[in-house]
C-alpha positions as CSV (number, residue, x, y, z in Angstrom):
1,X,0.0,0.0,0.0
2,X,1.5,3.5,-0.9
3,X,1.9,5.5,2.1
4,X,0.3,9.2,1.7
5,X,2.4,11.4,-0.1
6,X,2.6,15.1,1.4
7,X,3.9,18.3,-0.2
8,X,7.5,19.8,0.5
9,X,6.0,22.4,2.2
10,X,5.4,23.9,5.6
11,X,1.6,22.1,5.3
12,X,3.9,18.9,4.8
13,X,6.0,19.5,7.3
14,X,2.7,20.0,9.6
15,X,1.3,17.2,8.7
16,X,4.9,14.6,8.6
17,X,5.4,16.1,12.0
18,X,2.2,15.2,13.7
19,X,3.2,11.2,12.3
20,X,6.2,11.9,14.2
21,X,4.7,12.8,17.3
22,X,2.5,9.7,16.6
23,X,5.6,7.5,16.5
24,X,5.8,7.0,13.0
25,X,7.6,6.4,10.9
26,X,8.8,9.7,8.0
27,X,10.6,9.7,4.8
28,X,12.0,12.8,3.5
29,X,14.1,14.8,1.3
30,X,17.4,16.3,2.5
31,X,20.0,18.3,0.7
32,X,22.1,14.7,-0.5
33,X,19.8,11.4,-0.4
34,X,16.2,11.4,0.6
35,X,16.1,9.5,4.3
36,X,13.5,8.0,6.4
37,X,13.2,9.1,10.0
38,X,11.4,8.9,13.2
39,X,11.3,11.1,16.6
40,X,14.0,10.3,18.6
41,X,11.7,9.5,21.9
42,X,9.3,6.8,19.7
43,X,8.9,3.6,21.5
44,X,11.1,1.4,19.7
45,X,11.4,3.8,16.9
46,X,15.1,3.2,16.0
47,X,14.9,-0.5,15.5
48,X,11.6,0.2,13.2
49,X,13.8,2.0,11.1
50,X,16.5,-0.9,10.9
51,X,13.6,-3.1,10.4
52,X,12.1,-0.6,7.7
53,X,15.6,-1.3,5.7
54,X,15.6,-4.8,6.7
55,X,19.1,-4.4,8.2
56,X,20.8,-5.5,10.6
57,X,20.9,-2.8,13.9
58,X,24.6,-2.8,13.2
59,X,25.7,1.1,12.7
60,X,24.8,3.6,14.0
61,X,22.3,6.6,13.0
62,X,23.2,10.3,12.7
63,X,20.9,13.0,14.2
64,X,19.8,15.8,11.7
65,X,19.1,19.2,13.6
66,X,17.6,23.1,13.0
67,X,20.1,24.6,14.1
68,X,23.7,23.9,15.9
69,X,22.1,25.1,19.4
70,X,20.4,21.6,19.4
71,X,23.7,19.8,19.5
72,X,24.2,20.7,23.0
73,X,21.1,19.6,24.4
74,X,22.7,15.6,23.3
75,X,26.6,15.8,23.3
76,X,29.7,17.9,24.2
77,X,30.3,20.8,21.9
78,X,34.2,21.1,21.8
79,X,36.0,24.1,19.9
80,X,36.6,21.9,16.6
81,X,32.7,21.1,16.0
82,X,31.8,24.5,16.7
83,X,34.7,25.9,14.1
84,X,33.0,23.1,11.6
85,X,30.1,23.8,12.5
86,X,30.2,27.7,12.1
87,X,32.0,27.5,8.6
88,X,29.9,24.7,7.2
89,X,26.3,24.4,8.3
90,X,24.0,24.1,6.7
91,X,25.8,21.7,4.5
92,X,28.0,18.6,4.0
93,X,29.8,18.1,7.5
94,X,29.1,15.8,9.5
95,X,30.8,16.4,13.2
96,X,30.7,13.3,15.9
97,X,31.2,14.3,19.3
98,X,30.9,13.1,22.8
99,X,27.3,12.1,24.1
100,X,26.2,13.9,27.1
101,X,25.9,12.0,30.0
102,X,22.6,12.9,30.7
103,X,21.3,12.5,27.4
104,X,20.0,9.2,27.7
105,X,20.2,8.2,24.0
106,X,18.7,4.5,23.0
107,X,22.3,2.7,22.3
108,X,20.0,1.4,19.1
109,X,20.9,4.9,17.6
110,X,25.0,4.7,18.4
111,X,26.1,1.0,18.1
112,X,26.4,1.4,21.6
113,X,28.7,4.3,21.6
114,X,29.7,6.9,23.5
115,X,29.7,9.4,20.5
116,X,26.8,10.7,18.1
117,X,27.0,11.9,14.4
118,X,25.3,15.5,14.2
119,X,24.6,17.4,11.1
120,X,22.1,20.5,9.8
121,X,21.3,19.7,6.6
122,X,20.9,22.7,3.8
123,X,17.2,21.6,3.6
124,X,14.0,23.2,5.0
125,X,12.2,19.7,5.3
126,X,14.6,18.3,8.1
127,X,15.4,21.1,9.3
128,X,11.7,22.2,10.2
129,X,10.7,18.5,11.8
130,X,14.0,19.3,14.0
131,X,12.1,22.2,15.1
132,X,9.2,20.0,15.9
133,X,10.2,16.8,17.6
134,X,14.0,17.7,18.2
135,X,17.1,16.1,17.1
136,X,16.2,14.1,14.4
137,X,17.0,10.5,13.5
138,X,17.8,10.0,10.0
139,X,18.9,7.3,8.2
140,X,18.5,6.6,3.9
141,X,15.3,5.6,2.8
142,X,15.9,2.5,0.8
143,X,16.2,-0.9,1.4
144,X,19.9,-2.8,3.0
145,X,21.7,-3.5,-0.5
146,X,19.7,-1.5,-3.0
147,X,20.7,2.3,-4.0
148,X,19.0,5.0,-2.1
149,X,15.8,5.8,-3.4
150,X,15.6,9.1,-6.0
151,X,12.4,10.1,-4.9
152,X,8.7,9.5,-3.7
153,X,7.7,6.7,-6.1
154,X,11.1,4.8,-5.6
155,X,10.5,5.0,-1.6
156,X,7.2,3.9,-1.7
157,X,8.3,0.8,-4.3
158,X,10.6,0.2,-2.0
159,X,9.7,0.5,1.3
160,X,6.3,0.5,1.1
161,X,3.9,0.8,4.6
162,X,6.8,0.3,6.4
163,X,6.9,4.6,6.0
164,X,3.8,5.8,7.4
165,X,3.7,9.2,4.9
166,X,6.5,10.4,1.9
167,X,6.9,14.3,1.7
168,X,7.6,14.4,-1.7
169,X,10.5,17.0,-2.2
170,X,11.0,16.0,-6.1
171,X,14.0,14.0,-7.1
172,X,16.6,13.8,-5.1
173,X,19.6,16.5,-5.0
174,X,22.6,13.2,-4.7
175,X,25.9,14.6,-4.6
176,X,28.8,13.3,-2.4
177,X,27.4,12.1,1.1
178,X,28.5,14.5,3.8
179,X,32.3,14.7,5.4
180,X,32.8,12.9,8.7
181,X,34.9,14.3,11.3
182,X,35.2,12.8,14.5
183,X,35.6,15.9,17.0
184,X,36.1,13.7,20.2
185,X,39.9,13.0,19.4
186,X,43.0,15.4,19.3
187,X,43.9,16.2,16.4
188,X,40.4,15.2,15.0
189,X,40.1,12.2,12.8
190,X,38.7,12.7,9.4
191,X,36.6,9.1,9.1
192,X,35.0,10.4,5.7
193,X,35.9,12.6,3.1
194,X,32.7,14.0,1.2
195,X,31.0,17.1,0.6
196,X,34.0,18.9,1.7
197,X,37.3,18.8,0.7
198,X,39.5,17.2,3.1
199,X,41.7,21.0,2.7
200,X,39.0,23.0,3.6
201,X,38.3,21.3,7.1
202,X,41.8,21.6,7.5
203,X,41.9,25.2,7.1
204,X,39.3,25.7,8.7
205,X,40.4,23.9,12.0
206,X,44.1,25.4,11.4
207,X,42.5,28.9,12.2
208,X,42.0,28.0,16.1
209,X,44.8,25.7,16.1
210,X,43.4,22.4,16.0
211,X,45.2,19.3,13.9
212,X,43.5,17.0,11.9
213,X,44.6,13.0,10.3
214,X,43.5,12.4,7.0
215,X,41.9,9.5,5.3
């Protein structure tokens, strides 16, 4: 059964948000791949989305937010993700930093680790659920060992009811997947080059005197 289709549009973004707040499951556009994603509170809501891919709970899940300010209400914010985070958000770095202590995130969405992945995406969909439910769990809409899906007719062939609504944001934008930089280490660990050059988050971090190691 195709799952309803909703407009990328603050109506949408209305409507995809009140499924969230249900506990269900969202898939969405972003500014790379489209993802699927669920609030991060949902009862069992990160294993639905392994199950939803039918894969294994083996990785772990980043957290798309509105704006940087959200990072701090989950993790540590040390000098290097602000620097990366100041120069490019919204965009194509992802930063993975500490979890705080307090947080109390389900060990579903980290592998059961002590560090998150964190990124504001250059998209108004994700971006404006953030806003809605909080820190968002995202991961790409497709199913374990097919390509991500281009846009709302590929999600719902693949995935089918397992989404509870698409908001259909056209075909997808692609592009290198985001730049991974593990913040929690000194000098910070490049994990993924992307989005951005491996030279750029160099000079970026060289500017408050922070090292990095390459790929």
């Amino acid at each position: 059964m195709t799952p309803p289709i909703l407009p990328d549009d603050p109506s949408g973004y209305a409507e995809a948000a009140s499924v969230l707040r249900a506990g269900g499951i969202v898939a969405l556009p972003t500014d790379t791949v489209y993802g699927i994603g669920v609030a991060l509170d949902a009862p069992r809501g990160i294993d639905r989305l392994f199950e939803a891919k039918r894969r294994p709970a083996d990785r772990a899940i980043m957290l798309l937010l509105e704006t940087p300010d959200q990072a701090r209400s989950v993790s540590a914010w040390p000098p290097a993700a602000v620097a990366l985070a100041e120069a490019f958000w919204p965009g194509g770095v992802t930063v993975v930093v500490d979890q705080l202590p307090g947080a109390n995130l389900p060990p579903e969405l980290t592998g059961g680790l002590p560090t998150i992945g964190l990124r504001m995406p250059d998209h108004a969909c994700p971006r404006a659920l953030a806003a809605a439910v909080g820190p968002l769990p995202v991961t790409s809409a497709n199913l374990s060992g097919l390509p991500p899906a281009r846009d709302a007719t590929e999600i719902a062939e693949q995935l089918g009811d397992a989404v509870d609504c698409i908001v259909d944001g056209g075909p997808a934008h692609g592009g290198p997947a985001s730049t991974v930089v593990d913040c929690t280490v000194d000098p910070v660990r490049i994990l993924r080059v992307g989005a951005v050059p491996e030279a750029a988050v160099a000079a970026c971090l060289r500017v408050i005197g922070v090292g990095i190691v390459g790929r």
